[in-house]
N, C-alpha and C positions, 0 to 999 in steps of 0.2 A: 114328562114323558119318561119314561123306566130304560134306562140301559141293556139293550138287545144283543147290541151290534159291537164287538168288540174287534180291535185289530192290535196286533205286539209285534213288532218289528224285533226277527228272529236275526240274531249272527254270530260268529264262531267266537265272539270275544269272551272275556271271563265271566263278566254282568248278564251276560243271555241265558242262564238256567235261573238265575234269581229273578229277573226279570218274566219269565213265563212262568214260571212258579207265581207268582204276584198277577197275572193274567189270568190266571187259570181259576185264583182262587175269588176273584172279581166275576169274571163267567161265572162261577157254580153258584156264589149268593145272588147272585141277578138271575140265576137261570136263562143267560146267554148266547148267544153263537161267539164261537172265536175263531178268527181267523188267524194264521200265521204268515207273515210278510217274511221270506228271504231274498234281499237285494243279492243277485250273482254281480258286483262292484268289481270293476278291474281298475288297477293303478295306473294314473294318465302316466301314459310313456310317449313323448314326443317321438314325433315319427323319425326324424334323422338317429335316434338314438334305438328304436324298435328295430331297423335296418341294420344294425350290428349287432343284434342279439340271436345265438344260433336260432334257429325255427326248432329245436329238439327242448328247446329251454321254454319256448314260448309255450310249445304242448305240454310238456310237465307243467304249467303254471296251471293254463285252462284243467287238465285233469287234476289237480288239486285242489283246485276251485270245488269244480264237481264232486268230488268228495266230501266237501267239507259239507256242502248244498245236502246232498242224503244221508250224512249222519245228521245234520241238524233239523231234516225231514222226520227221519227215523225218531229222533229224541222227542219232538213235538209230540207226532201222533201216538205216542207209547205213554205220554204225559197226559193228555188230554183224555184219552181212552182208561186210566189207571184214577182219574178222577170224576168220570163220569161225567164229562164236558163234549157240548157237540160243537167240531172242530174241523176247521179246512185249511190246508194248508194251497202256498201260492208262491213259485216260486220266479222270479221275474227278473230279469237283465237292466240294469239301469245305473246310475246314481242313488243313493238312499233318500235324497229329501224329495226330490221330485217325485217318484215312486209312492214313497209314504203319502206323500200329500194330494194323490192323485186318489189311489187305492184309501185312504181313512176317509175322504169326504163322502162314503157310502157306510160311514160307521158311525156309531154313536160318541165313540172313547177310542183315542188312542193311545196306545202303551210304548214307552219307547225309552231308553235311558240316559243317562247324565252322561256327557264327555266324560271321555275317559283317556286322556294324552297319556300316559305310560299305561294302555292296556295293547293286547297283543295284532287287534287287528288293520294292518297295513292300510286298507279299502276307507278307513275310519271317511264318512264327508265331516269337515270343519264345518259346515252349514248348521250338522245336529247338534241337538234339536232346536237351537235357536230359531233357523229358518222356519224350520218347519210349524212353529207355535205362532207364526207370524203370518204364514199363509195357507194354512190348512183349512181355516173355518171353522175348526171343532176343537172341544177340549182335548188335552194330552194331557197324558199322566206319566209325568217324565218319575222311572226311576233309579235312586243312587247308585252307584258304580259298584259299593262297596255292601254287604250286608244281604240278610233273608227277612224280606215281607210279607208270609204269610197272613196277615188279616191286613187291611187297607180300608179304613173308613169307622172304624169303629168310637175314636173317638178323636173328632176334626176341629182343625183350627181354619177359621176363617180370617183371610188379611181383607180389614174394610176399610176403605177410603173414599167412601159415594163417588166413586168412579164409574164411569162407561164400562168399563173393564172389569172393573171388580162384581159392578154388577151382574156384568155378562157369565164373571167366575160363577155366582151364587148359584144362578139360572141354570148352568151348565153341571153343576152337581145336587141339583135336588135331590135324583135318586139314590146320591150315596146319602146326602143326609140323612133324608127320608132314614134311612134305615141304620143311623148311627146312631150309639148309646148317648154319646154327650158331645155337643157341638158348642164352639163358644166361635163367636167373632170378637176380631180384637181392632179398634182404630191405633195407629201411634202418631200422637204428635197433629190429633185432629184438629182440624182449621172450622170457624164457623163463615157463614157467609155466606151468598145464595146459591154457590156452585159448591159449600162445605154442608159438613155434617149439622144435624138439629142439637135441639137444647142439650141433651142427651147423647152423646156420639155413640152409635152401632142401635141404639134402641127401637128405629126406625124400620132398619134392615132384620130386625130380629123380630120383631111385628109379622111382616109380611110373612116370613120362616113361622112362626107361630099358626100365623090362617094356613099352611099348608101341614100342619099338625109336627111341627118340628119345635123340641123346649131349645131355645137358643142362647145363650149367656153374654149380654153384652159385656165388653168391658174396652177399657181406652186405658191410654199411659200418656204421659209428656216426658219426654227424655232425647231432647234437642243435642245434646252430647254424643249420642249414640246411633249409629246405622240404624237404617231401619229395618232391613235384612237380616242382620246381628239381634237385634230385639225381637223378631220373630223367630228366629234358630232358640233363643232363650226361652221365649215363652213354648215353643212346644216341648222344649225338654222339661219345663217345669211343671207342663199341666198332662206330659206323658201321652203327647198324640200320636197317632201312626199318620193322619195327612194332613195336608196343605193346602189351601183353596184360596187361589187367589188369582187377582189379575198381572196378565206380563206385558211388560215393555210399555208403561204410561207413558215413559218420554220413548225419543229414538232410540232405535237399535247403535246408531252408532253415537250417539250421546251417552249412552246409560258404558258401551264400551271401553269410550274416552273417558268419561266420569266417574264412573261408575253409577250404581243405581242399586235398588231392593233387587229386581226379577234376577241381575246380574251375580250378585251375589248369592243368591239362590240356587242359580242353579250351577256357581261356583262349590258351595259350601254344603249344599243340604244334604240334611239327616235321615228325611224320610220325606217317604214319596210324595210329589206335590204335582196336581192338579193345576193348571193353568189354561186360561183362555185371554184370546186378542179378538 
């Protein structure tokens, strides 16, 4: 199914013109709809403590808010319209994850970025995007804090582990494949066995990407010493991808926390944007 429907969670932090820039340019080679999501997010202030705060102070807050909400209206549609992208903006009162994951389950893709604890916006939910990759239904395409993405998919690295999940990753970015120059998937550390990879690890899932007219590259590593999150941060720097396609949270959310895990440090460390589905 071809990517239509796109949604980017808009907001006043540093990552939000890089972030719609990387949207935008997703829509024009899908020849997309994009919407833009601004959560209006206010700061939980317990009530005993909202009671002491002049009312003059609380109105300056809300009208700053709103400000912020029509300059980053204003920026969208002036983006959108300057790239020849058909674009709607929406702007809606809530918390960000429930919002987003309300509003994206009418989209095909959604765009949204990597925590960012020392960026500027107060409102930040601690939920993003973890939560949100957890119970959306759909892929997100979480991206970095830091940097410009101008082309996204051209040439992808896939994380394979014949997983439910990673599966579901593949399944869920056909159409970027579909239309990337060079695609490799990479197993690390493959296990065989009737719930692991075949004789050949990745050459299975690179099969299937073949009958849908995609050249795929398998390849695998063993490197039992090494994160597996860290060997994927390596491998895309070394084979020069712009994304990431894989599956999140194989274990729990609060395991991979406590533990740590791959999706964990993913979407700790990563360099460029990555695609994820649960």
């Amino acid at each position: 199914m071809p990517v239509k429907d796109l949604l980017v969670h808009i907001d006043h932090g540093r990552a939000s013109p890089a972030r719609l820039d990387a949207a935008i340019a997703l829509a024009a080679a899908h020849d997309a709809h994009l919407v833009g999501l601004y959560v209006l997010s206010r700061p939980h202030i317990p009530g005993f403590i909202r009671t002491q705060i002049p009312p003059v102070l609380l109105k300056h807050q809300e009208e700053a808010l709103g400000t912020s909400a029509r300059q980053a209206e204003e920026h969208f549609n002036d983006a959108v319209r300057r790239a020849g992208v058909k674009g709607e903006w929406r702007c809606v009162d809530g918390d960000p994850e429930p919002v987003l994951s309300l509003h994206a389950r009418y989209c095909d893709l959604c765009v949204v970025g990597q925590r960012d604890p020392e960026g500027e916006d107060a409102t930040m939910d601690p939920a993003m995007p973890d939560r949100l990759i957890l119970t959306v239904g759909r892929p997100v395409l979480v991206v970095p804090k830091v940097g410009d993405y101008p082309v996204i998919g051209k040439r992808v690295l896939v994380a394979w582990d014949a997983s439910r999940l990673a599966t579901r990753a593949v399944n869920d970015a056909l159409p970027i494949l579909t239309a990337a120059d060079h695609v490799s998937v990479l197993a690390v550390n493959p296990r065989g066995g009737e719930d692991g990879h075949g004789d050949i690890p990745s050459a299975d899932i690179c099969l299937h990407l073949a009958r849908h007219g995609i050249k795929a590259e398998a390849e695998h590593v063993y490197a039992d010493d090494v994160d597996v999150g860290a060997m994927l941060l390596s491998t895309l720097a070394a084979e020069g991808a712009d994304l990431l396609v894989m599956g999140a949270y194989g274990h729990t959310r609060w395991r991979e926390l406590v533990l740590g895990g791959a999706t964990r440090h993913i979407l700790e460390h990563m360099t460029v944007p990555v695609l994820m589905s649960h």
